[in-house]
Backbone bond lengths (Angstrom), bond angles and torsions (degrees), N, CA, C in turn:
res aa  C-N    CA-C-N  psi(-1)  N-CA   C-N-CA  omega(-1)  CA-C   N-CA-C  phi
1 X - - - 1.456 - - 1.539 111.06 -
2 X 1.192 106.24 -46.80 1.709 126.52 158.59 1.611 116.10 -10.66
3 X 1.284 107.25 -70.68 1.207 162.61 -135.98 1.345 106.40 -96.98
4 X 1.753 135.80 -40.18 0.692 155.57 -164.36 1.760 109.43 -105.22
5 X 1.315 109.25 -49.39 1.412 131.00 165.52 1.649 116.37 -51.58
6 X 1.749 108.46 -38.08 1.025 118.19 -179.75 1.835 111.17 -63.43
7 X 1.733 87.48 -57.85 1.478 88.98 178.59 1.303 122.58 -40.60
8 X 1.554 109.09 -72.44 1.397 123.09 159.15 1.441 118.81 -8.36
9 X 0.753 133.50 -20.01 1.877 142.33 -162.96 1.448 100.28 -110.18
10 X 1.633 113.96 -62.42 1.284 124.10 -163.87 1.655 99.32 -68.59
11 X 1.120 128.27 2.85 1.158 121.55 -156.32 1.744 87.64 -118.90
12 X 0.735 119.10 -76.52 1.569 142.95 169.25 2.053 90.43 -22.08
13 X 1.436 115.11 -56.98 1.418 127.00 -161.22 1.858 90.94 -75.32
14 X 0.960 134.77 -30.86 1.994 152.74 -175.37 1.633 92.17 -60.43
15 X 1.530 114.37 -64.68 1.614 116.37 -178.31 1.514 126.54 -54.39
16 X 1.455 109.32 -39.39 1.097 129.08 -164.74 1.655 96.58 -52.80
17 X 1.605 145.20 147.01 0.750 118.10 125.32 1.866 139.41 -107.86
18 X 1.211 112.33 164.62 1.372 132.77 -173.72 1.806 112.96 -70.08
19 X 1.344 126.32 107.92 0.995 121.97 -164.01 1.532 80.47 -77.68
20 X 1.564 113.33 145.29 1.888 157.26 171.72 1.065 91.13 49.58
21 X 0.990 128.59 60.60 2.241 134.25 161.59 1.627 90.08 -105.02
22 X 1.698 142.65 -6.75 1.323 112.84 -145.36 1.611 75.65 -122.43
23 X 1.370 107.33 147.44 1.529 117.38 170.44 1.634 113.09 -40.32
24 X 1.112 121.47 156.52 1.898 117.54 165.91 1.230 81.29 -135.54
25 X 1.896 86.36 176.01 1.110 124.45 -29.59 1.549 130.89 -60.57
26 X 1.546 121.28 159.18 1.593 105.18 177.18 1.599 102.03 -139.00
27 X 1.578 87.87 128.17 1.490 147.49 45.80 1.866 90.28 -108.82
28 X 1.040 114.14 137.46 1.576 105.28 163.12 1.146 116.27 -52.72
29 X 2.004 100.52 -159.20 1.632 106.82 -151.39 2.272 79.07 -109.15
30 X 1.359 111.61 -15.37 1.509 99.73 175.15 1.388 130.18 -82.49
31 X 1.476 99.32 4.47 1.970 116.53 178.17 1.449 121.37 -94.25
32 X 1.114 123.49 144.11 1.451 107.05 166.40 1.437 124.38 80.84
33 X 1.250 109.13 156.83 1.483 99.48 172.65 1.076 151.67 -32.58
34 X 1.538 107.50 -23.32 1.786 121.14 167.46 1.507 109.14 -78.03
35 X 1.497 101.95 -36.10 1.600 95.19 -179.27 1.773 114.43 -68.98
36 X 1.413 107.05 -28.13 1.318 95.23 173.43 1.222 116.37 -80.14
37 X 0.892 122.89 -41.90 1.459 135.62 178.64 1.702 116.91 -35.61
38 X 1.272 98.26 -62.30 1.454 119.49 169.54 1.699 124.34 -25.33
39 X 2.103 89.90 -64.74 1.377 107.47 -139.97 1.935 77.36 -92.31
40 X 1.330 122.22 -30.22 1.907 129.25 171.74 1.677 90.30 -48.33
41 X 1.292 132.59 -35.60 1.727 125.82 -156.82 1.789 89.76 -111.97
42 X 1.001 132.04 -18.34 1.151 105.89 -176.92 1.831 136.19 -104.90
43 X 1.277 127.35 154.12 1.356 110.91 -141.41 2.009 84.92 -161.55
44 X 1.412 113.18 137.62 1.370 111.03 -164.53 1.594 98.58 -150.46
45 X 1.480 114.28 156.58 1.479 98.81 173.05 1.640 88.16 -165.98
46 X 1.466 117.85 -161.60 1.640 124.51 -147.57 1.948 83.51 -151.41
47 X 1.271 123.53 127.15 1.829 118.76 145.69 1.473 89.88 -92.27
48 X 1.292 103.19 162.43 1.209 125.21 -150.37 2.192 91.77 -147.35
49 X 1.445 99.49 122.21 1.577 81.84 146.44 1.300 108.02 -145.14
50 X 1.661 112.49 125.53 0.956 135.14 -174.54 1.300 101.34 71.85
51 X 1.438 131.24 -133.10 1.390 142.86 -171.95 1.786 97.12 -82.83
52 X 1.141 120.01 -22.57 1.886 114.87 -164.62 1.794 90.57 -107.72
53 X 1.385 82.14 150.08 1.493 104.97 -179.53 1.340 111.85 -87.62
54 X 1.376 128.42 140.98 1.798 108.89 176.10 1.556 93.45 -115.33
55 X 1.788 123.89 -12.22 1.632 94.67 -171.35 1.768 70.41 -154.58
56 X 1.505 82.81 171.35 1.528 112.54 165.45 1.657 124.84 -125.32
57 X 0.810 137.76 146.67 1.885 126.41 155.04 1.056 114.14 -151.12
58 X 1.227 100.24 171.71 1.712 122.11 -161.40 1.455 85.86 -138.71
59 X 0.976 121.97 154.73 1.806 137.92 137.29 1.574 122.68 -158.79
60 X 1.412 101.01 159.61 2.080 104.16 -160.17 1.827 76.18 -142.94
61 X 0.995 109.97 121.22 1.726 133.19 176.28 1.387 81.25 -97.53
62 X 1.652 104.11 139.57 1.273 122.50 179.44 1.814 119.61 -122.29
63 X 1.497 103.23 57.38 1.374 95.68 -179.70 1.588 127.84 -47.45
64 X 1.043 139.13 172.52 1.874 149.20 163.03 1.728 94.14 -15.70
65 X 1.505 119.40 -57.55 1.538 139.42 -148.28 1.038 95.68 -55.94
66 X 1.328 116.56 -64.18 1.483 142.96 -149.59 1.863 103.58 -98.42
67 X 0.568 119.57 -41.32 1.737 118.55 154.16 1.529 103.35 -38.67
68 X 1.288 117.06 -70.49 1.272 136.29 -160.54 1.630 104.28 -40.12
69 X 1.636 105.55 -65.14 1.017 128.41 179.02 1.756 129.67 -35.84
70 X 1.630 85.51 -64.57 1.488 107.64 161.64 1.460 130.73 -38.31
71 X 2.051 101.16 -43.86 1.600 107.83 -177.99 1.260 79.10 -56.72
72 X 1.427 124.90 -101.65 1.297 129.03 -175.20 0.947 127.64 33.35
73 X 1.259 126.94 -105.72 1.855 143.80 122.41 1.387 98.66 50.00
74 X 1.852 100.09 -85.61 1.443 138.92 -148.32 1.598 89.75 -78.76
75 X 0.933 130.47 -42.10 1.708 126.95 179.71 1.363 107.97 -63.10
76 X 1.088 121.72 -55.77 1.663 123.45 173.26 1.927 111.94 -63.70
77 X 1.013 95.85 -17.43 1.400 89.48 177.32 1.813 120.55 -75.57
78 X 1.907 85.57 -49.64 1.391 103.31 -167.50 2.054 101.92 -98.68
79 X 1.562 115.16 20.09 1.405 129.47 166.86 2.037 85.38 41.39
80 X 1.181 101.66 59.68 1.623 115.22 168.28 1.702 113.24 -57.08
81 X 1.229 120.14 146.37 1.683 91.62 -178.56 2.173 87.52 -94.95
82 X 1.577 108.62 178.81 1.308 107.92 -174.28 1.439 117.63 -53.44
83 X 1.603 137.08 -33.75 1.017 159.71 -138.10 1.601 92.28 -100.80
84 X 0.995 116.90 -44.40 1.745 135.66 178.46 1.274 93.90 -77.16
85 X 1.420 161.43 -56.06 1.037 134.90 -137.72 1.877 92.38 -120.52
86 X 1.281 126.96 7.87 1.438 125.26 -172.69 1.608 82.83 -119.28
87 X 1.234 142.96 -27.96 1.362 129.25 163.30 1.540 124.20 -61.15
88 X 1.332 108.04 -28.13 1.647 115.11 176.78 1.707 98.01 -104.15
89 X 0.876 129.99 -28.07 1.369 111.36 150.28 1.400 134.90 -42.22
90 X 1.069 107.37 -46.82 1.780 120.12 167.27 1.492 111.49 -71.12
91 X 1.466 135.67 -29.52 0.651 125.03 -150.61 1.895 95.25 -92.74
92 X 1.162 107.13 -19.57 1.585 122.32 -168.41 1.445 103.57 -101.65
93 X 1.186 103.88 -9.37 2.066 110.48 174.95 1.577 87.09 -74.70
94 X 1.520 112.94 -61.89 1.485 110.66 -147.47 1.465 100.89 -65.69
95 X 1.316 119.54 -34.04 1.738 123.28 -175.10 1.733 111.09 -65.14
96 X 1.408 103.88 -38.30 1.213 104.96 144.38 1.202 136.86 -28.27
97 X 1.342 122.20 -63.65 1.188 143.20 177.13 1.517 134.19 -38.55
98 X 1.752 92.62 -44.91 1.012 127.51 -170.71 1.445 126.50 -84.01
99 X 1.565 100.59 -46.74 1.353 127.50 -156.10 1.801 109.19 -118.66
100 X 1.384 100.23 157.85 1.720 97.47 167.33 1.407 98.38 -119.20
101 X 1.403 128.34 98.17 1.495 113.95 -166.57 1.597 120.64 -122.63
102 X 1.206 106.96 127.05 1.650 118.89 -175.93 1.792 109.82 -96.63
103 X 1.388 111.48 162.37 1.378 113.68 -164.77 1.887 80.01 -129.09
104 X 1.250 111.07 107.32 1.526 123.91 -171.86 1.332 121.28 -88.48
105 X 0.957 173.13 -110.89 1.586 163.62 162.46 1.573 114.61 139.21
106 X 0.758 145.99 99.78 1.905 138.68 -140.23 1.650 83.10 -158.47
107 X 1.197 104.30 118.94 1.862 141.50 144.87 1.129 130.52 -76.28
108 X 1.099 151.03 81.80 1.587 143.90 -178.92 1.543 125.33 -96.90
109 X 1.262 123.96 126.24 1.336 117.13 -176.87 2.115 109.60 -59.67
110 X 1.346 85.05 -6.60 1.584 81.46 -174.01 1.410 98.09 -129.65
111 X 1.092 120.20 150.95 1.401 127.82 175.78 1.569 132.74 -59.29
112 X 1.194 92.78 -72.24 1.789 133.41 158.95 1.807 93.81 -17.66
113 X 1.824 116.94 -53.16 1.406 118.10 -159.54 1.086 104.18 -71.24
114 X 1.468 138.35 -16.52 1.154 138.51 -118.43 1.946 87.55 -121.10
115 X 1.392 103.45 75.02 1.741 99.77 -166.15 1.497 101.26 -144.90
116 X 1.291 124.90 21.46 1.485 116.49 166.50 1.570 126.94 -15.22
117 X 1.546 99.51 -39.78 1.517 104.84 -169.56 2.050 118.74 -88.43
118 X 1.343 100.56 -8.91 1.371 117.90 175.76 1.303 103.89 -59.67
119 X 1.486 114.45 140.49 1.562 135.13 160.87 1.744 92.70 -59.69
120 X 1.381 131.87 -45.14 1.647 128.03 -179.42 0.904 113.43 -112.69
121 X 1.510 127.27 51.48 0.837 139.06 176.74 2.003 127.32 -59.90
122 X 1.233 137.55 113.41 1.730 120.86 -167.97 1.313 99.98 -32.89
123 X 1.859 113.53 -43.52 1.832 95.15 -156.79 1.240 123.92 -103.82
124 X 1.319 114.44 164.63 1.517 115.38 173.91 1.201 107.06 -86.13
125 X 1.466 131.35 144.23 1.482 120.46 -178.71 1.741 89.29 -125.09
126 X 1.341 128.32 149.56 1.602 136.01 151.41 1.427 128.61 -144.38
127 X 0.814 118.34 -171.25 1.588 112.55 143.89 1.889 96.27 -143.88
128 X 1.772 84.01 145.19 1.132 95.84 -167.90 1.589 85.86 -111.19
129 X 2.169 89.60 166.96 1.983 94.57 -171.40 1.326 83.95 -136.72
130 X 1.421 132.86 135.60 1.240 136.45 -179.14 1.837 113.15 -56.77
131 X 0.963 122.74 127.29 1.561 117.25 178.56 1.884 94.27 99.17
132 X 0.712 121.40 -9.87 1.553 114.69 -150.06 1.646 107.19 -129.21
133 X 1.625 104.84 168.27 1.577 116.73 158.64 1.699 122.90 -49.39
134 X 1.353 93.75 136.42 1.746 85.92 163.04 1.798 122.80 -91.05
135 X 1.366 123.13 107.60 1.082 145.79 172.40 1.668 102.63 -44.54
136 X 1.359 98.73 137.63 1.784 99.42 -161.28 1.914 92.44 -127.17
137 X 1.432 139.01 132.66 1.283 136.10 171.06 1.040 124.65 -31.64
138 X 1.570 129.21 130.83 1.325 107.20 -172.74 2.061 90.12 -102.12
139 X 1.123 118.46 8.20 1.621 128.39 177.29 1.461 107.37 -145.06
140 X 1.090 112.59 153.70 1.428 132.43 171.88 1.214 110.93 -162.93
141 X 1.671 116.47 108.81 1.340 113.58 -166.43 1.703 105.42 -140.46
142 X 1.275 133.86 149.55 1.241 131.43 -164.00 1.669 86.87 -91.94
143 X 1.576 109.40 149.88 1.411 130.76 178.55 1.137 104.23 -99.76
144 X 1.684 132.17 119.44 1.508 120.12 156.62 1.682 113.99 -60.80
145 X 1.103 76.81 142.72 2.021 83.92 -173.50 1.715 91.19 -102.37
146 X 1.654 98.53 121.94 1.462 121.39 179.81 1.577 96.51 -112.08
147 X 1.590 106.31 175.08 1.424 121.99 143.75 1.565 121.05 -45.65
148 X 1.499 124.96 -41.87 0.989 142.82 142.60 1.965 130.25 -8.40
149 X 1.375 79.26 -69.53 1.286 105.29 -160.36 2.291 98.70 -78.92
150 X 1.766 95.23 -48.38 1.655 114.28 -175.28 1.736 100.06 -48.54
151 X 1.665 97.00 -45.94 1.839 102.08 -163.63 1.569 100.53 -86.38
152 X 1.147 145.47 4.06 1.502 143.96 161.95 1.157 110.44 -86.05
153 X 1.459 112.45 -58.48 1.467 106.09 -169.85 1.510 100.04 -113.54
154 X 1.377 118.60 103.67 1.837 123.14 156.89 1.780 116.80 -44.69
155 X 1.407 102.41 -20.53 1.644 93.12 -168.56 1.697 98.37 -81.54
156 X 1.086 129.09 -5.42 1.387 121.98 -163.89 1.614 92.99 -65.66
157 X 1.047 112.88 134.63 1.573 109.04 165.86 1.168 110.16 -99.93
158 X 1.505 119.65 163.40 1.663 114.81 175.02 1.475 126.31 -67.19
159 X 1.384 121.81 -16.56 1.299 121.63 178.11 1.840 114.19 -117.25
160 X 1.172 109.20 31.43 1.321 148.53 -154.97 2.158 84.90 -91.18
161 X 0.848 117.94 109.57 1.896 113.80 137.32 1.620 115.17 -76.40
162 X 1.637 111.03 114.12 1.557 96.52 -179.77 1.575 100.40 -112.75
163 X 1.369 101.63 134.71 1.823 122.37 162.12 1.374 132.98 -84.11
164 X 1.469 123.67 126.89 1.201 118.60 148.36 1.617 142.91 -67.85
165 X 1.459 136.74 98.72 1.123 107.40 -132.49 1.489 93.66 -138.90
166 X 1.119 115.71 101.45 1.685 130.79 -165.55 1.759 121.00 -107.50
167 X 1.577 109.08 98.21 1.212 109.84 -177.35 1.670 120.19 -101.58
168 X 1.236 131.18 144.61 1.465 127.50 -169.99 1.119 117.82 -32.27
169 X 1.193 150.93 142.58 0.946 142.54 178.78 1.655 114.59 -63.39
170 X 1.398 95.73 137.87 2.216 90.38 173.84 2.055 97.81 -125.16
171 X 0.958 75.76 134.57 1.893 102.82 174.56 1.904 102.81 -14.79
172 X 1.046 120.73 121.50 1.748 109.77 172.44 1.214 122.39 35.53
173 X 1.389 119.56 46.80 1.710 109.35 -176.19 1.523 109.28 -85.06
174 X 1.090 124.91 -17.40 1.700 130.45 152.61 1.660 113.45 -33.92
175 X 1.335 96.25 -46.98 1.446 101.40 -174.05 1.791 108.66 -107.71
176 X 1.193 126.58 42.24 1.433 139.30 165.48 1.206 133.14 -138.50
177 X 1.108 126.96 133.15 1.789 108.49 176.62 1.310 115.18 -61.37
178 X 1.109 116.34 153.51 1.582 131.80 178.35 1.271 109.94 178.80
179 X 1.425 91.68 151.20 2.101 110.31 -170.15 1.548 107.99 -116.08
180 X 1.278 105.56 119.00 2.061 106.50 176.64 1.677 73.26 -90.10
181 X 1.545 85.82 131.35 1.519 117.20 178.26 1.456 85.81 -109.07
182 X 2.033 104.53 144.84 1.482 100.70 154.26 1.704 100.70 -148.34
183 X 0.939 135.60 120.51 1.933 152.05 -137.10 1.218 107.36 -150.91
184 X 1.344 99.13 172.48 1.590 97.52 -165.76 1.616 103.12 160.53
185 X 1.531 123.17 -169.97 1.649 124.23 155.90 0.954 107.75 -77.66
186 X 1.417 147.56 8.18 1.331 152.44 -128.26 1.739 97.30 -134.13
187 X 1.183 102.36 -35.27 1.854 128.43 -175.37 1.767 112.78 111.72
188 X 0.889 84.06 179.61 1.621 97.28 -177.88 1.582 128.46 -133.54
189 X 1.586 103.39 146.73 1.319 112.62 -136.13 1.758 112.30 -123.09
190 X 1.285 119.98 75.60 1.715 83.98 -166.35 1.782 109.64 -117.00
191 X 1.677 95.34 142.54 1.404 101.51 -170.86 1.462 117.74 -85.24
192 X 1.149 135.44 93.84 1.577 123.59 -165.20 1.768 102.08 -82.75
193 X 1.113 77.13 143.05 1.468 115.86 177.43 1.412 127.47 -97.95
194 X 1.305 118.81 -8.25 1.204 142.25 -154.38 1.648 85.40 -116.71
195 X 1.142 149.73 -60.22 1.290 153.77 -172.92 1.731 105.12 -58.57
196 X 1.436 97.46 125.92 2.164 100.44 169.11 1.245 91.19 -59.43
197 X 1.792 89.47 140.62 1.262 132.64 163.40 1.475 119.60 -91.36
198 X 1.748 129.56 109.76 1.737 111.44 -163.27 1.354 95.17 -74.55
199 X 1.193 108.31 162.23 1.541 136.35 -163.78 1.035 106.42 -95.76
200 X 1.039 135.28 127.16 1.358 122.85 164.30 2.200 121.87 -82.83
């Protein structure tokens, strides 16, 4: 009877749950529409010289879709009330609107390189459109890296400089191929956009 009572308990104690025993955030940043969204926009690669690496990058282009998504995300995270999360919705439609904007992430074996945001900066940054001009930033701005920022984007690495990096807007580039080029003496780098992204 002992024995039975015991179970009974341990079983009963199995359901219960444990307030902050469960991973966060929930739902994470790999579920759901942001997670697809994300990993469909995002695209990363290594220059290389010779056998040693001098840089790394990451970038996640943030069309209307994927904005959208993200508020989302960020409302369930931060239990936004509706009024809060349809105000930053608008506010990321219109930037949308405006802007073609990537969330940049750059590694450098050297420090010094590591200057996206410089008026003299080593690199050239664009996005290029096949047939066409290369589109040059009309912003380049360093991102404080929050809790925020770590639980959205997994690619941020810890020794990572991340950029905000906002170019004029060009006609449907969501729906075109195009390469954010980033070059330099350093080598050159371009992320196509135009190539499927696997899904997770």
């Amino acid at each position: 009877m002992k024995r039975l009572a015991l179970a009974g308990a341990l079983a009963l104690l199995a359901c219960i749950r444990i307030p902050f025993t469960e991973p966060q955030p929930i739902p994470t940043a790999e579920e759901g529409a942001w997670g697809r969204e994300r990993v469909r926009f995002t695209r990363s690669g290594k220059i290389y010289d010779g056998l040693g690496m001098n840089a790394f990058v990451s970038a996640v282009y943030e069309p209307v879709e994927a904005r959208e998504a993200k508020v989302e995300r960020l409302a369930v995270w931060r239990t936004m009330t509706g009024a809060e999360r349809d105000a930053l919705l608008a506010s990321e439609r219109e930037d949308a609107a405006r802007y073609d904007e990537f969330l940049v992430t750059l590694f450098t074996t050297d420090r010094a390189d590591n200057d996206l945001d410089s008026r003299k900066s080593i690199w050239h940054l664009s996005v290029a459109l096949p047939g066409g001009p290369q589109v040059l930033p009309e912003k380049v701005e360093v991102q404080r890296v929050d809790a925020n920022v770590r639980m959205l984007y997994p690619n941020v690495g810890d020794f990572d400089v991340v950029y905000r990096v906002r170019f004029p807007k060009q006609p449907e580039l969501a729906g075109r191929p195009f390469v954010l080029r980033l070059a330099g003496s350093r080598g050159r780098l371009d992320l196509d956009f135009g190539a499927p992204q696997a899904q997770r």
